[in-house]
MDTraj code that builds the backbone (N, CA, C; nanometers):
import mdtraj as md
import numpy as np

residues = "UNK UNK UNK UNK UNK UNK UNK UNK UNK UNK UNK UNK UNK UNK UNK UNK UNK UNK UNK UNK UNK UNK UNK UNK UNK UNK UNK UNK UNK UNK UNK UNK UNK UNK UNK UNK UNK UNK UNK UNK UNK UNK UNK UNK UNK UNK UNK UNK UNK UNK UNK UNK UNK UNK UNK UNK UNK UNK UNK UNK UNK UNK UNK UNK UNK UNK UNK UNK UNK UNK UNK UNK UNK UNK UNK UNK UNK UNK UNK UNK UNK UNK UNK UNK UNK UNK UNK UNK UNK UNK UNK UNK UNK UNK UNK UNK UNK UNK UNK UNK UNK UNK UNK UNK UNK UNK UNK".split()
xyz = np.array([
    [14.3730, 16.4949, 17.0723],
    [14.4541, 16.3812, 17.1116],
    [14.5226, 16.4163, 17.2435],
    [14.5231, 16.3297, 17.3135],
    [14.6114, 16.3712, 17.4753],
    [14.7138, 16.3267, 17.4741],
    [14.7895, 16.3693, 17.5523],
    [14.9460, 16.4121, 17.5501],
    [14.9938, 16.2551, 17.5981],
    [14.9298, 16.1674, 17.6437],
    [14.9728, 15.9931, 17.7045],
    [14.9580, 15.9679, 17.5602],
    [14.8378, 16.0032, 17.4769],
    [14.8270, 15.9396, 17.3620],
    [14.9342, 15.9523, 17.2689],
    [14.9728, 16.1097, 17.2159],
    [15.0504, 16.1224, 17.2001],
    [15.2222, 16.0678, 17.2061],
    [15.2121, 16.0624, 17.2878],
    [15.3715, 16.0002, 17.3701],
    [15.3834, 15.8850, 17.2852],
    [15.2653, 15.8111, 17.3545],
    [15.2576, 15.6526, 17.3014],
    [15.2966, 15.6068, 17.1305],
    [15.2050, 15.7344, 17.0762],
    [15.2328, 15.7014, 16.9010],
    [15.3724, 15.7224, 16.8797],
    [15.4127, 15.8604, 16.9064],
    [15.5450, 15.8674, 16.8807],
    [15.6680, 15.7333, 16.9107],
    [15.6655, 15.7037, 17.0477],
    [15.7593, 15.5857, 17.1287],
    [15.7491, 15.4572, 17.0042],
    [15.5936, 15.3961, 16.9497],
    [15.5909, 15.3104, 16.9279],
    [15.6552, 15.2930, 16.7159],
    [15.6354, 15.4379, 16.6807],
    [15.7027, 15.4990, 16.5795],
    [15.8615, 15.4828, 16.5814],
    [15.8839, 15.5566, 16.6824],
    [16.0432, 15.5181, 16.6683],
    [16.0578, 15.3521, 16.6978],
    [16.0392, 15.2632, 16.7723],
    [16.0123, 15.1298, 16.7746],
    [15.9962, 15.0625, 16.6641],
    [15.9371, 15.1292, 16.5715],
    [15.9188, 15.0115, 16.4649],
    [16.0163, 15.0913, 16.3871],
    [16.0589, 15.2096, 16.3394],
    [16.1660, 15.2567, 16.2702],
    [16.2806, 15.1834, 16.3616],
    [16.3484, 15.1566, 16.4677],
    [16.4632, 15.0933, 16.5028],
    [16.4141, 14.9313, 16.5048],
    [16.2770, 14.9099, 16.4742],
    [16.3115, 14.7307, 16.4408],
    [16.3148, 14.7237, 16.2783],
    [16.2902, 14.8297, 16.2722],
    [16.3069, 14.7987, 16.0750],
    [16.4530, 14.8188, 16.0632],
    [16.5200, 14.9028, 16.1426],
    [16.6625, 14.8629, 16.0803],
    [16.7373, 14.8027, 16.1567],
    [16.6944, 14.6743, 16.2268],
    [16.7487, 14.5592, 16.3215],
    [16.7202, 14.4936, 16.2086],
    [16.5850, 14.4802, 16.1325],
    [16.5855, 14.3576, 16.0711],
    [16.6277, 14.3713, 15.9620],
    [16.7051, 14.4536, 15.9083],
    [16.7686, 14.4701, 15.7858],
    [16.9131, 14.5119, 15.8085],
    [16.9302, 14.5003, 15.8895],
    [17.1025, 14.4755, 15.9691],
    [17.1624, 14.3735, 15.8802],
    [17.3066, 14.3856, 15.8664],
    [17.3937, 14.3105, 15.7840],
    [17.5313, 14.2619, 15.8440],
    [17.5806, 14.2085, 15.9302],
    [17.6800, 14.1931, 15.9685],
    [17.7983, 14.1674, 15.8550],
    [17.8940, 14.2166, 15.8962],
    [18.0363, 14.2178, 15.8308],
    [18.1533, 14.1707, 15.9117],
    [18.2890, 14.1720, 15.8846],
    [18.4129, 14.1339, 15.9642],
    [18.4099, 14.2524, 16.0525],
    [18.3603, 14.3918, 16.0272],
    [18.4295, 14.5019, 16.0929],
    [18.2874, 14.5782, 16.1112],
    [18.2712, 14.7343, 16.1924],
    [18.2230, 14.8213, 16.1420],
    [18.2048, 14.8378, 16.0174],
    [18.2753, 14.8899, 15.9285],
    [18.2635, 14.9718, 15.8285],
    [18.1709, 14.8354, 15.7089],
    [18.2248, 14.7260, 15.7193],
    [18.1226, 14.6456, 15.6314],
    [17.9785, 14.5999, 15.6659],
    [17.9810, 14.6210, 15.7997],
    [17.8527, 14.5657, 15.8306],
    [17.7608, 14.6933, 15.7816],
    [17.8388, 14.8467, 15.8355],
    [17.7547, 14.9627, 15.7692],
    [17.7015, 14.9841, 15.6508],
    [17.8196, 14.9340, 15.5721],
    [17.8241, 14.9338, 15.4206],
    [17.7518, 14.8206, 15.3235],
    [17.7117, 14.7070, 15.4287],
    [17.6439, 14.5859, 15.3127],
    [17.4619, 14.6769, 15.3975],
    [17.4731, 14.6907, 15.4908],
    [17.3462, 14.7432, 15.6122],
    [17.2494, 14.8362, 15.4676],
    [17.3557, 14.9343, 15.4706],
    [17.2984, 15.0212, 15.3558],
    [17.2552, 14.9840, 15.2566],
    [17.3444, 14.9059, 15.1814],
    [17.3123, 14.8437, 15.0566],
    [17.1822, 14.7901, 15.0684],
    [17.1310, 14.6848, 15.1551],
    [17.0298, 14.5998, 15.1906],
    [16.9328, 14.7335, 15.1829],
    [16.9121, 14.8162, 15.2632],
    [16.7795, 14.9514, 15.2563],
    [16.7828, 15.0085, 15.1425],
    [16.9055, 15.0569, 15.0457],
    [16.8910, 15.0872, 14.9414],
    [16.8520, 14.9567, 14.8010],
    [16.8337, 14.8614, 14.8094],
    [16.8129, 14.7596, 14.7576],
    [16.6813, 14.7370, 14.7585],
    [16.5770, 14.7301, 14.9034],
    [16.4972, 14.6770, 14.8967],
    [16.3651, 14.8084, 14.9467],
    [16.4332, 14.9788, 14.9889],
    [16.3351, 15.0359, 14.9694],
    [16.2560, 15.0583, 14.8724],
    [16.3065, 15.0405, 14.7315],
    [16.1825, 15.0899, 14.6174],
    [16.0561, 14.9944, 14.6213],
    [16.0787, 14.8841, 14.6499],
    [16.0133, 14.7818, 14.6432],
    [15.8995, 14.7636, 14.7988],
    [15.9673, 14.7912, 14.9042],
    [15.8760, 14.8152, 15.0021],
    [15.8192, 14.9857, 14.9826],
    [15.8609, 15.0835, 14.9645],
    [15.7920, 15.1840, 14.8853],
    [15.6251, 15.1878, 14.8199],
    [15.6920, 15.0308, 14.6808],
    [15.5975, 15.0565, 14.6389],
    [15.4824, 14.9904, 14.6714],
    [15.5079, 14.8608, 14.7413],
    [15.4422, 14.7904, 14.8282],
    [15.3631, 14.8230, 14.9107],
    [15.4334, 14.9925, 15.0072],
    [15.3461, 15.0327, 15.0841],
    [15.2622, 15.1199, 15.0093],
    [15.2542, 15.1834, 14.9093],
    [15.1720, 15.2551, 14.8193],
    [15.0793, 15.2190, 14.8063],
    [15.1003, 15.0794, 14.7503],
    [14.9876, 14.9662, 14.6893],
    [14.8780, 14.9503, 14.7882],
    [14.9377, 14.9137, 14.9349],
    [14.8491, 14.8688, 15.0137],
    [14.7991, 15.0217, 15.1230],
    [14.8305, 15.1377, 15.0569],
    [14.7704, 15.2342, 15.1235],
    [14.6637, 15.2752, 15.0363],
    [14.7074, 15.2667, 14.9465],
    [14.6418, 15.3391, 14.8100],
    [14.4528, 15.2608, 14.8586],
    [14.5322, 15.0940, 14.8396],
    [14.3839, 15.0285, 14.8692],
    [14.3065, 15.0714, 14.9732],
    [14.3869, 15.0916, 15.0844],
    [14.3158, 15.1451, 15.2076],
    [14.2471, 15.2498, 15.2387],
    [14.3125, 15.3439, 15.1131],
    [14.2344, 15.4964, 15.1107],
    [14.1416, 15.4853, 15.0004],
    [14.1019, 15.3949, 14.9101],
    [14.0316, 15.4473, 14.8065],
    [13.9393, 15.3002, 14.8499],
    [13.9757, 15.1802, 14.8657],
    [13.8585, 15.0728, 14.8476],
    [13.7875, 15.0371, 14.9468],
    [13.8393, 15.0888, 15.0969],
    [13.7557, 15.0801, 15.2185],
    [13.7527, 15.2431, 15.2748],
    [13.7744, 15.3796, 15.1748],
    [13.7969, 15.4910, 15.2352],
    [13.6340, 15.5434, 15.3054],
    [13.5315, 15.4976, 15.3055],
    [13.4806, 15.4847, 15.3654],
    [13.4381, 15.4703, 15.5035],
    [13.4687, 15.3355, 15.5156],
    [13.5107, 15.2787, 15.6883],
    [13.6102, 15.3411, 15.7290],
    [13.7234, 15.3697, 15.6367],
    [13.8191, 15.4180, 15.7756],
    [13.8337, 15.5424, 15.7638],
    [13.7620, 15.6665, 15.6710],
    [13.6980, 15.7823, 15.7130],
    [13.6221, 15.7747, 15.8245],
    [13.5251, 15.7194, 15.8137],
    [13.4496, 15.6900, 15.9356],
    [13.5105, 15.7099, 16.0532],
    [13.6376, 15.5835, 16.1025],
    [13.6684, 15.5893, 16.2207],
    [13.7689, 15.7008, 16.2456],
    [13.8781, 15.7313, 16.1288],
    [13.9594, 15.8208, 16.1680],
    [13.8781, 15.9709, 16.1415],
    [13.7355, 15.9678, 16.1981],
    [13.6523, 16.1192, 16.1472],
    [13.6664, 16.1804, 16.0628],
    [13.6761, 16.1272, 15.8990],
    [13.6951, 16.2098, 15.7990],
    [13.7862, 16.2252, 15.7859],
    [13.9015, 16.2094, 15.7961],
    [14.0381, 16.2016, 15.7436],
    [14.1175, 16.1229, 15.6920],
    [14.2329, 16.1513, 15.5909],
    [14.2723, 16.0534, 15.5579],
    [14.3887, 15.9896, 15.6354],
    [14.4111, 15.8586, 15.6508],
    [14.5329, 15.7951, 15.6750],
    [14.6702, 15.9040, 15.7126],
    [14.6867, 15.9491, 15.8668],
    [14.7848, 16.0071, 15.8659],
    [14.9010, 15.9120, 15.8432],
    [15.0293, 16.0299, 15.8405],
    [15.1513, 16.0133, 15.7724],
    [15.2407, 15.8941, 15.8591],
    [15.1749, 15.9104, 15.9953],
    [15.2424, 15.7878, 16.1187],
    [15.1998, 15.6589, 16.0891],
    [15.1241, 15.6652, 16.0553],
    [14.9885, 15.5533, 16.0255],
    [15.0902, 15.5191, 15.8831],
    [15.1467, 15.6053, 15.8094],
    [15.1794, 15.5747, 15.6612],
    [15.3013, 15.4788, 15.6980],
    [15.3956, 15.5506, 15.7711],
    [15.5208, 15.5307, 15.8102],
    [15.5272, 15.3909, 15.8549],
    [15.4417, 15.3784, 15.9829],
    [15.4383, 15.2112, 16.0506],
    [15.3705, 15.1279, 15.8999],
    [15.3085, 15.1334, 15.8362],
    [15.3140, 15.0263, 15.7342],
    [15.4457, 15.0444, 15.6473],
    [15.5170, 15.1256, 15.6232],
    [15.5942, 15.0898, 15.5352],
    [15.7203, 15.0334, 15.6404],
    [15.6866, 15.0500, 15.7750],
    [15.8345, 14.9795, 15.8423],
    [15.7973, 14.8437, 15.8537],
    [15.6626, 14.8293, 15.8651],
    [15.5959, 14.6480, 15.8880],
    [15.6389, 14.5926, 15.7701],
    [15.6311, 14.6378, 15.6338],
    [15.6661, 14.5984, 15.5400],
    [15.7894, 14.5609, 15.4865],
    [15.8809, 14.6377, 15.5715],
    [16.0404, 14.6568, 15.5908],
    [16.0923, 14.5374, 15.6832],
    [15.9979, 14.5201, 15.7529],
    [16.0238, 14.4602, 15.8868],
    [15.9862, 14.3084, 15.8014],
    [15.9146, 14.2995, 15.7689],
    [15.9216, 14.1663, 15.6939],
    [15.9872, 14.0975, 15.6078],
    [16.0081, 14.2192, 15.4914],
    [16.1073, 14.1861, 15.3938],
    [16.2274, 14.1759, 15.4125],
    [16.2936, 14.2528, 15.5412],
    [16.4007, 14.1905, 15.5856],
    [16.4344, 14.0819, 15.6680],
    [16.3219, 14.0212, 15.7147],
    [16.3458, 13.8986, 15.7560],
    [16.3297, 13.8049, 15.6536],
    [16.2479, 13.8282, 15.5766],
    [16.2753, 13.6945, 15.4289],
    [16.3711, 13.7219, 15.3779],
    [16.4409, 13.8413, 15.3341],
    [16.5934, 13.8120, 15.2775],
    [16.7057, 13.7753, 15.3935],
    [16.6980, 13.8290, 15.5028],
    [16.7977, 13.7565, 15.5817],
    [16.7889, 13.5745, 15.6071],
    [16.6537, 13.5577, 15.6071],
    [16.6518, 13.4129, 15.6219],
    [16.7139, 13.3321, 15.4630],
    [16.6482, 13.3923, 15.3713],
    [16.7336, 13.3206, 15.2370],
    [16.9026, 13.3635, 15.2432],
    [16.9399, 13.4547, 15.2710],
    [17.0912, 13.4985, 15.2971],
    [17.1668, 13.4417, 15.3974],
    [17.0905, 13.4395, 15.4961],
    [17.2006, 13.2971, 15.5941],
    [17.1481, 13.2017, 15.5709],
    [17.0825, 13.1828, 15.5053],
    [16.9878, 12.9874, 15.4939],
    [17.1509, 12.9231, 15.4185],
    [17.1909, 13.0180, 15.3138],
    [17.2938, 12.9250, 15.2629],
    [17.2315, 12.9246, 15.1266],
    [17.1130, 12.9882, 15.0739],
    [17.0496, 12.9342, 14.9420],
    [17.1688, 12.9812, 14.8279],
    [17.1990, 12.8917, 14.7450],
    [17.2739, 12.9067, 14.6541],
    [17.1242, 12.9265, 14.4709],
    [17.1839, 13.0126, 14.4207],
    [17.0893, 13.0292, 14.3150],
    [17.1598, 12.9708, 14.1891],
])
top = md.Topology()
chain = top.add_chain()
for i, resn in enumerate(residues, 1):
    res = top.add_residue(resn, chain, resSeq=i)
    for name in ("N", "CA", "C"):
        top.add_atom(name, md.element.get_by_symbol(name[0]), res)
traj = md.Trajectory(xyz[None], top)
């Protein structure tokens, strides 16, 4: 792998780790609540994107491990590769709960 290549994965890694926790941002009256509901929200909804990303790696390594042996030359799904799906997954799910959370939805 070359060192531009390199660079690039890393940059775009941290990128989606700081939009996963933009989109699961929580505003409060102050600091300390916006930190404190912020958290809550990642501790709330990681098990579930967790297992979400499991699910859809698991498929990726065992029901097409084939093809994408193939392209990644015999290897499996590195751990960066693991990481950006579980922040896409993050990255989504916190925009559907923020949109039901400021929508106003009353249950």
């Amino acid at each position: 792998m070359s060192k531009k290549s390199s660079l690039r994965n890393t940059i775009t890694l941290f990128l989606s780790a700081f939009l996963y926790l933009l989109f699961n941002l929580r505003l409060g009256a102050d600091l300390a609540v916006s930190m404190k509901a912020t958290g809550w929200q990642l501790v709330s909804t990681a098990p579930y994107i967790v297992g979400a990303a499991l699910v859809i790696i698991s498929f990726l390594q065992y029901v097409i491990i084939s093809f994408l042996q193939y392209m990644a030359d015999g290897e499996k799904l590195p751990w960066d590769r693991r990481l950006r799906i579980f922040f896409g997954l993050g990255i989504f799910a916190g925009l559907l709960m923020a949109i039901y959370e400021y929508g106003g939805v009353t249950g």
